[in-house]
C-alpha positions, 0 to 999 in steps of 0.5 A: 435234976431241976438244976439241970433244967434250969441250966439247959433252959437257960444255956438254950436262951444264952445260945439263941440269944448269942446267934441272933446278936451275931447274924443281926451284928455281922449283917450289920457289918456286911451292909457297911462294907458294901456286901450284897444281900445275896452273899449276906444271906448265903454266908452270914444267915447261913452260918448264923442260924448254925451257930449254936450247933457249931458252938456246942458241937465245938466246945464238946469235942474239944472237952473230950465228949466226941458222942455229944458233937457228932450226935448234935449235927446228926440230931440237927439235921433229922429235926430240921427236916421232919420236926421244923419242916413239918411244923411249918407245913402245918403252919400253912402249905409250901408251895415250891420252885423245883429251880430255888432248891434243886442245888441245895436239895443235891447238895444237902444228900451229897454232904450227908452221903460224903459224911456217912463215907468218911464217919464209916472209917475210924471215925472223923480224923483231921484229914476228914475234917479237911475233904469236909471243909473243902466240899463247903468251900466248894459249894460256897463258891458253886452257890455264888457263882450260880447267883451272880445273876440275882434274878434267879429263883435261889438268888432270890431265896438268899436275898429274902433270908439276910431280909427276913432278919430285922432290928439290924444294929445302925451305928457302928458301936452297936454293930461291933457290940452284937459280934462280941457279945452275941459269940460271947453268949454263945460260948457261954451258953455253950458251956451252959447247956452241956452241963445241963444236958450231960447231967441230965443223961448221966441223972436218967441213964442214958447215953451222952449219944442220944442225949445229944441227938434229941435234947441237944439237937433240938435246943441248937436248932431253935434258930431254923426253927424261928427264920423258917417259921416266920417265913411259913406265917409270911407265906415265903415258903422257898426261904423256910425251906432254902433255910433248912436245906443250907443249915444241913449242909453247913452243920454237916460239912462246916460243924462237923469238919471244925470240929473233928479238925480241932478234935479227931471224933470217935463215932458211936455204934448208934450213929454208924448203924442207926441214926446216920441212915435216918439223916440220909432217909429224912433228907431223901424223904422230903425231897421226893414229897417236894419233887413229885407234888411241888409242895410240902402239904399240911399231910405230908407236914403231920407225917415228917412229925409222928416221923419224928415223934416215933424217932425221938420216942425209939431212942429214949 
């Protein structure tokens, strides 16, 4: 048992490691070739904090264990909102701007509706993977046409993301090392963690399924978890909150649809009667505490967390 552990910290460390190399490397990259702050933060800031989760949930189902990678995203998703969320809430009290995250919040709930539809057939299948991976793409598009204007508010969010990342590579040598290494630590760390993670479930007997929706989901999210806290301690709390909504829409849409185009997912009984609903509750939950009160409060913070507590503690 203390190998596993040992393992998953160190596949944690390596995954964590490897995304901050990547989005610190591709920012780099994105500021030689001219691309906007915008586009950086919507795109490569995006992408980057979802890495890990894109890493793992690929290199599980490509090796047979399709519970593992639908469960991470699932996983991820429910510990983004209550666990992040309300940790940084805590930290300090969110005021909001209704505009900064009307479109994300609709399209976080509409990626998590489309998700449970097509998971609610035989599973995700190749052509899932492809409605998946057209709605990210869409929303790509929507997101940066509506930003084009960057004195918008949610222009503004995406540009205070590709900001909030520092220690950006300066020479090109530097910036093409941090790519590579940084996709090579994840590919390792990937491979690191689920060794760790599958022996840990097969050692205390519980399912590949939950191993993946607590342990698994909460050791990929360590990137959200970081940007979004710094930006509570900054007080910058749309980018904390603009954050968490757009790692939920590219791990349901993006990770989910790679992965299940690479693999066709098999999705456990767990996740289609249980676990799924509480994505889609999480999801309206903090939307309804930051419509009708115009911030996330140090209350409402504690409740996302037992919430979460009670989730963990109900699935073990």
């Amino acid at each position: 048992m203390s190998l596993y552990i040992v393992t998953i910290i160190l596949g944690v460390l390596l995954l964590t490691g490897g995304g901050e190399l990547l989005i610190r490397g591709a920012l780099a990259a994105a500021k030689r070739l001219g691309v906007s702050p915008l586009l950086s933060g919507l795109i490569i800031v995006g992408f980057g904090t979802s890495a890990p989760e894109l890493a793992v949930s690929v290199d599980a189902a490509i090796n047979g264990q399709p519970d593992i990678a639908v469960g991470n995203v699932v996983g991820s998703n429910i510990g983004n909102i209550l666990l992040i969320l309300g940790i940084c809430a805590l930290i300090s009290p969110m005021n909001v701007k209704p505009l900064v995250l009307r479109r994300d919040g609709v399209m976080m709930i509409i990626a998590t509706v489309l998700c449970m539809i097509l998971i609610g057939g035989q599973g995700l299948v190749r052509l899932d993977a492809a409605l998946l991976l057209a709605a990210l793409l869409a929303y790509l598009i929507w997101a940066y046409v509506t930003e084009r204007d960057e004195t918008v508010p949610s222009a503004e969010v995406h540009k205070a993301e590709s900001e909030a990342v520092t220690a950006i590579p300066v020479s090109m040598l530097w910036t093409v090392a941090s790519v590579i290494l940084g996709l090579a630590l994840l590919v390792v760390g990937s491979r690191v963690f689920l060794y760790g993670a599958i022996g840990i479930a097969e050692s205390i007997g519980i399912s590949e399924a939950v191993i993946g929706l607590t342990l698994v989901a909460v050791g990929t999210s360590l990137p959200e978890l970081s940007i979004s806290v710094l930006a509570a301690i900054r007080r910058q709390a749309d980018v904390a909150i603009g954050n968490v909504l757009g790692s939920n829409i590219f791990n349901a849409l993006g990770i989910l649809g790679v992965s299940a185009l690479l693999q066709p997912l098999p999705v456990p009984e767990r996740i289609l009667h249980i676990d799924q609903w509480v994505m889609l509750g999480s999801a309206l939950l903090v939307l309804v505490f930051l419509y009708t009160g115009k911030r996330l409060t140090r209350w409402e913070g504690l409740a996302l967390i037992l919430g979460y507590g009670v989730y963990v503690f109900s699935a073990l």
